[in-house]
C-alpha positions in Angstrom: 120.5 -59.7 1.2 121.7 -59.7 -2.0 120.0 -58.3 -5.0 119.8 -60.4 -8.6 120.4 -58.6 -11.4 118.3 -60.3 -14.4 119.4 -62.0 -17.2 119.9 -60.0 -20.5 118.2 -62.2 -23.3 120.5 -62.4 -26.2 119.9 -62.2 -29.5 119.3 -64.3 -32.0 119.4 -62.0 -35.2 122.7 -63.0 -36.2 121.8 -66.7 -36.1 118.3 -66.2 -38.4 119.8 -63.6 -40.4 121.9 -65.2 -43.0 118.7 -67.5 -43.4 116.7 -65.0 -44.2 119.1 -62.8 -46.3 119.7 -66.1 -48.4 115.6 -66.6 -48.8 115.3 -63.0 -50.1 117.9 -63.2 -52.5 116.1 -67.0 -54.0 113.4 -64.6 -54.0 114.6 -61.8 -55.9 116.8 -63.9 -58.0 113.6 -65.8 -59.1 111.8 -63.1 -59.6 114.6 -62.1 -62.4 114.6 -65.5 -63.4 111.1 -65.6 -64.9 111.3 -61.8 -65.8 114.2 -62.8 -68.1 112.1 -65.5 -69.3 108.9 -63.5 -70.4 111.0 -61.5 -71.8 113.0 -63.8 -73.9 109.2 -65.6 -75.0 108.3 -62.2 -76.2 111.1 -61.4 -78.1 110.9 -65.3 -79.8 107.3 -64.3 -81.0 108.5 -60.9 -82.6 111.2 -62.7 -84.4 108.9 -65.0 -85.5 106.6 -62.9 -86.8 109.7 -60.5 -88.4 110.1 -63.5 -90.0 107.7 -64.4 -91.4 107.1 -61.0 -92.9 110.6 -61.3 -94.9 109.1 -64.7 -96.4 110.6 -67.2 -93.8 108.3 -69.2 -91.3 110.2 -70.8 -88.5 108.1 -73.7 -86.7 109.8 -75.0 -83.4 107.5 -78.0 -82.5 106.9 -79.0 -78.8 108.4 -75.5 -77.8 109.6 -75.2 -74.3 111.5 -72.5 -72.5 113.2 -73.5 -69.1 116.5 -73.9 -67.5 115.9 -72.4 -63.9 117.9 -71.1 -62.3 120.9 -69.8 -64.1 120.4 -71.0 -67.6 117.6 -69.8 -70.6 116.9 -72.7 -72.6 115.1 -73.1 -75.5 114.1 -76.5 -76.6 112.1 -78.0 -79.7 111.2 -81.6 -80.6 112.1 -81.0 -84.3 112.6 -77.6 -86.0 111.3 -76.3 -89.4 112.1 -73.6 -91.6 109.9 -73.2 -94.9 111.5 -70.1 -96.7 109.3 -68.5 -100.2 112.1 -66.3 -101.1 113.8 -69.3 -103.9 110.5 -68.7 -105.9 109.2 -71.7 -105.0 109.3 -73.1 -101.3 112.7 -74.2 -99.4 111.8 -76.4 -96.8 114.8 -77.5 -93.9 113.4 -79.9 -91.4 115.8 -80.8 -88.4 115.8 -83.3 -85.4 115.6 -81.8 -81.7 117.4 -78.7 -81.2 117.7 -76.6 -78.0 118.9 -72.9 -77.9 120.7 -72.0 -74.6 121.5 -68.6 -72.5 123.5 -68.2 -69.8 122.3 -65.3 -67.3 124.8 -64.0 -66.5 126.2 -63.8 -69.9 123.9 -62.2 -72.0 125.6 -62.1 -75.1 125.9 -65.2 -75.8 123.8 -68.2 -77.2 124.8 -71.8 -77.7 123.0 -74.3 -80.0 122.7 -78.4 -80.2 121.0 -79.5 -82.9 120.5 -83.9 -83.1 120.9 -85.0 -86.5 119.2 -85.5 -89.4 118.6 -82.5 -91.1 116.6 -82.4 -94.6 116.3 -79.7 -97.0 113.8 -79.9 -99.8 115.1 -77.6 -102.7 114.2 -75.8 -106.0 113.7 -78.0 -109.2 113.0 -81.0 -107.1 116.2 -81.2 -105.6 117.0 -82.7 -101.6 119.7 -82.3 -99.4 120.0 -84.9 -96.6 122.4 -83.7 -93.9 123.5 -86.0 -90.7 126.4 -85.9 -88.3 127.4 -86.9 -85.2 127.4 -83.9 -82.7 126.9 -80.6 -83.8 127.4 -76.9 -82.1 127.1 -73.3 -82.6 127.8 -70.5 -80.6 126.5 -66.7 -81.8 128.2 -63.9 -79.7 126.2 -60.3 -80.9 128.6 -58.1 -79.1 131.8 -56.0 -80.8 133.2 -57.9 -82.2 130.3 -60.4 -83.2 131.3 -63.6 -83.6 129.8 -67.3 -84.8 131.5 -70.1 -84.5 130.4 -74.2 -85.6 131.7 -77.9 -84.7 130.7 -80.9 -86.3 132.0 -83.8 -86.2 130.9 -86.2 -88.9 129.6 -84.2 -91.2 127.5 -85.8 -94.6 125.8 -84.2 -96.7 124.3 -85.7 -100.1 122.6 -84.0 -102.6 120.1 -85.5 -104.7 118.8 -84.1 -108.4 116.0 -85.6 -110.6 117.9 -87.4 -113.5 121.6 -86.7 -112.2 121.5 -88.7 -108.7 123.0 -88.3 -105.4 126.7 -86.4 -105.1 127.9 -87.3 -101.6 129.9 -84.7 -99.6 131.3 -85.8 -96.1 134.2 -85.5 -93.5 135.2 -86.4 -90.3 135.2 -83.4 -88.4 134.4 -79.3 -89.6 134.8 -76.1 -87.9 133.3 -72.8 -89.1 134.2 -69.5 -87.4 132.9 -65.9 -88.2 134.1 -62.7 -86.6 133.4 -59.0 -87.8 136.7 -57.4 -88.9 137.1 -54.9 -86.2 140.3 -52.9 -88.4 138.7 -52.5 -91.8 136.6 -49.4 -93.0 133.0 -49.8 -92.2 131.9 -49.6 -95.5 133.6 -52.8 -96.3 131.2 -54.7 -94.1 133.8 -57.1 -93.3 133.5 -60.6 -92.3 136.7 -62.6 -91.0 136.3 -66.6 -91.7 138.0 -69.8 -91.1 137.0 -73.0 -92.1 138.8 -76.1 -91.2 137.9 -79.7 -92.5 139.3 -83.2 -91.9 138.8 -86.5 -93.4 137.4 -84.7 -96.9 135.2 -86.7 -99.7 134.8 -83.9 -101.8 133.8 -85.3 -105.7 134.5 -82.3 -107.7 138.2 -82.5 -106.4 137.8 -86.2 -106.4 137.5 -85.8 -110.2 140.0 -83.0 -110.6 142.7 -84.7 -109.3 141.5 -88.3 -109.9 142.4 -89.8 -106.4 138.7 -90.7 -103.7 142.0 -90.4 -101.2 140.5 -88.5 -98.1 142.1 -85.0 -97.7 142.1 -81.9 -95.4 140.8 -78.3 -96.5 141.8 -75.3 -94.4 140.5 -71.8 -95.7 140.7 -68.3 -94.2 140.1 -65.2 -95.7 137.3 -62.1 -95.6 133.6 -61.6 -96.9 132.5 -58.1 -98.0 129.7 -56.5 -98.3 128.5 -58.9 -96.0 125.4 -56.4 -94.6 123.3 -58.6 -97.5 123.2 -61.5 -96.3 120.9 -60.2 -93.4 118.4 -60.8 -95.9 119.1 -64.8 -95.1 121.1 -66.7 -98.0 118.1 -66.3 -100.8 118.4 -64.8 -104.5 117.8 -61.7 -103.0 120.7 -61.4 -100.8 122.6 -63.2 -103.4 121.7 -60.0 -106.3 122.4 -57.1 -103.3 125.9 -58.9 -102.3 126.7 -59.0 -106.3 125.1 -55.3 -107.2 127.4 -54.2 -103.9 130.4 -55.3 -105.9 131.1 -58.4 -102.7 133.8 -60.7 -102.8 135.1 -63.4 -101.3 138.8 -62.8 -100.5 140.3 -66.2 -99.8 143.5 -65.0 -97.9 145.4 -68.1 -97.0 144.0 -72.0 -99.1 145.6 -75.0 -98.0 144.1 -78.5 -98.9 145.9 -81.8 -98.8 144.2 -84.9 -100.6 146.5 -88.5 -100.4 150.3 -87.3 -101.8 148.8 -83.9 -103.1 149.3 -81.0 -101.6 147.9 -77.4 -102.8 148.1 -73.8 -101.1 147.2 -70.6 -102.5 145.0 -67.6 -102.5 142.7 -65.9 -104.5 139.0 -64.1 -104.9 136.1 -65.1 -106.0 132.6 -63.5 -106.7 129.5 -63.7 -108.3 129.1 -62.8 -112.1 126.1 -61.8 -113.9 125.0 -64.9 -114.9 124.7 -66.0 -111.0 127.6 -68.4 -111.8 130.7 -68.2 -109.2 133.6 -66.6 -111.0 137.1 -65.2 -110.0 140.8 -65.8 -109.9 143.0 -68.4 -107.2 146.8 -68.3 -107.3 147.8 -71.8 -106.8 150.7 -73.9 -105.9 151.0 -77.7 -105.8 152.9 -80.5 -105.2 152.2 -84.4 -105.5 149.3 -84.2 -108.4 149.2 -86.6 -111.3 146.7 -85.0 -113.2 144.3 -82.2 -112.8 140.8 -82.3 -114.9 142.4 -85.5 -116.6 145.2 -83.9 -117.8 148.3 -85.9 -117.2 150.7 -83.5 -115.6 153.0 -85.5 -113.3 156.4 -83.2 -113.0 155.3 -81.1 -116.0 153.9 -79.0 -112.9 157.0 -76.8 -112.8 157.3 -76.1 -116.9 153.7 -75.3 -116.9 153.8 -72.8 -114.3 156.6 -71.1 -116.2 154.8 -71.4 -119.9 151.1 -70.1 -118.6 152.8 -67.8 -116.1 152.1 -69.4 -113.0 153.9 -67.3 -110.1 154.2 -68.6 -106.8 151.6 -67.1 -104.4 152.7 -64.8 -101.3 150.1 -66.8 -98.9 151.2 -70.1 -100.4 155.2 -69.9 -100.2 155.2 -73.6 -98.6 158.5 -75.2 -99.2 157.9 -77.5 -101.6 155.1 -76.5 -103.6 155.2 -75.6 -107.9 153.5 -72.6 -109.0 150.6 -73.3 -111.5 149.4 -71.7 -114.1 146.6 -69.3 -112.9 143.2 -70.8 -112.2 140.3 -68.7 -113.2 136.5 -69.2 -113.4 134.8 -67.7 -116.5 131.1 -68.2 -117.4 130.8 -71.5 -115.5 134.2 -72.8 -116.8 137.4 -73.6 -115.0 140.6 -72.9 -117.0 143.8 -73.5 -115.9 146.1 -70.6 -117.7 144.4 -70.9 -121.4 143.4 -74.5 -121.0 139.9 -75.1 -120.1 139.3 -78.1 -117.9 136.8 -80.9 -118.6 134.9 -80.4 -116.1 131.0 -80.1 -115.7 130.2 -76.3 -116.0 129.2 -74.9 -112.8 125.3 -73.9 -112.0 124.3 -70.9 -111.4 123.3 -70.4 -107.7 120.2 -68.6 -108.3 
């Protein structure tokens, strides 16, 4: 007779466990989701309220926060900002906007903002801002960085008994980086700003041509700690009283035949109007400010002591006589320009 052994049962761990292990770790990830999420609500309120504290109230109608499972996303049917600190109220109204995280980068947000944007200003003034697409990106760790793309830019400006000035282009790009090399007590700021298909009509006027142009400018703000303050009068005194410039390191702007680089500084005086120094060179302008130059460009570089500048050594390009902004005037070497004097900013 012969004896059955019994059957050994097997298993089945193996076959429920990666089921199980993958339900846990939905679990756990959720879990962290909304943590993440209460968290960034609560941090939204207190910047909010910081906010409003320094004089600026931020409304984000309709708000929502989503974007389960790997994404934060902040969204708002229109978004306001109503700002006290221009004596009397600043308001900027936008279409939707949405704000969005990534989990596993932290440090980094993305913005989308739908056009039109209006901004009702001091002395009865509005600025009416649309575009076609527009993003930003803000990255807070070493070095920080901001960067912008629009594309389709327009911006006009309206003031009571002057009218609208139109500014527009086909496509801009802004980008920000923290100079990681310079002394800390420069409060550096890197910038680069790049725009294509340019109605600009202050240079319209200087050089007397609506052609469409290109600007490309790159250089370094200081004393930039001021402008934490938001862009406000305030800000605007602290950046002057710190002794900030704007250090325009490389200027290169085409408009129809014309061609200009250069370099240069510019600051704030103590009337609040822009002043400074630019080193130009040119090539291709008729006339600047009305004044017939044509191929005097070269003499009148020599007589004024125009010298070429080391950023703008293009082949090609005439020295001009210095450029230099003095009490809301532009001269060129003695001559002043006809030109409108400019306002002061606060």
């Amino acid at each position: 007779m012969t004896d059955t052994l019994p059957t050994r049962r097997r298993s089945r761990f193996w076959l429920y466990a990666p089921f199980v292990l993958l339900v846990v770790l939905a679990a756990a990830w959720s879990g962290f989701w909304f943590h993440v999420h209460g968290r960034v609500v609560a941090e939204i309120d207190k910047a909010l309220a910081r906010e409003v504290s320094q004089g600026r109230t931020w409304t984000c109608a309709d708000r929502s926060v989503g974007g389960f499972p790997f994404r934060i996303e902040v969204r708002c049917t229109s978004l306001t900002l109503t700002s006290t600190r221009w004596g009397e109220a600043v308001k900027v109204t936008s279409g939707p906007a949405v704000v969005v995280g990534q989990i596993y980068s932290p440090g980094l947000v993305i913005l989308e903002a739908t056009s039109p944007a209006r901004a009702t200003l001091t002395e009865g003034r509005t600025l009416d801002v649309t575009w076609k697409q527009l993003d930003a990106s803000l990255a807070w760790r070493q070095p920080e960085r901001f960067a912008l793309v629009a594309a389709e830019p327009n911006l006009t400006l309206t003031t009571p008994g002057i009218g609208a000035e139109n500014w527009r282009a086909s496509a801009l790009e802004l980008h920000l980086r923290r100079n990681p090399t310079r002394p800390a007590t420069d409060q550096a700021v890197d910038f680069a700003v790049s725009a294509k298909g340019t109605v600009l009509p202050l240079i319209d006027a200087l050089l007397g041509t609506p052609d469409a142009g290109t600007v490309d400018l790159e250089g370094t703000l200081t004393q930039s700690e001021a402008f934490r303050k938001g862009f406000n009068p305030d800000a605007l005194e602290s950046w002057r009283n710190a002794n900030g410039t704007l250090d325009l390191g490389r200027i290169a702007a085409t408009k129809g035949p014309a061609r200009i680089g250069g370099s240069g500084q510019l600051l704030l005086e103590p009337t609040h109007q822009v002043g400074g120094d630019l080193q130009l060179a040119a090539a291709g302008i008729e006339q600047i400010g009305g004044i017939r130059v044509g191929n005097l460009l070269g003499g009148l570089g020599g007589l004024l002591g125009g010298r070429p500048p080391a950023a703008a050594a293009a082949p090609g390009l005439t020295p001009l006589p210095p450029v230099s902004l003095r009490g809301g005037r532009v001269f060129l070497g003695p001559l002043r320009l006809p030109l409108k004097p400019l306002l002061p900013l606060y």
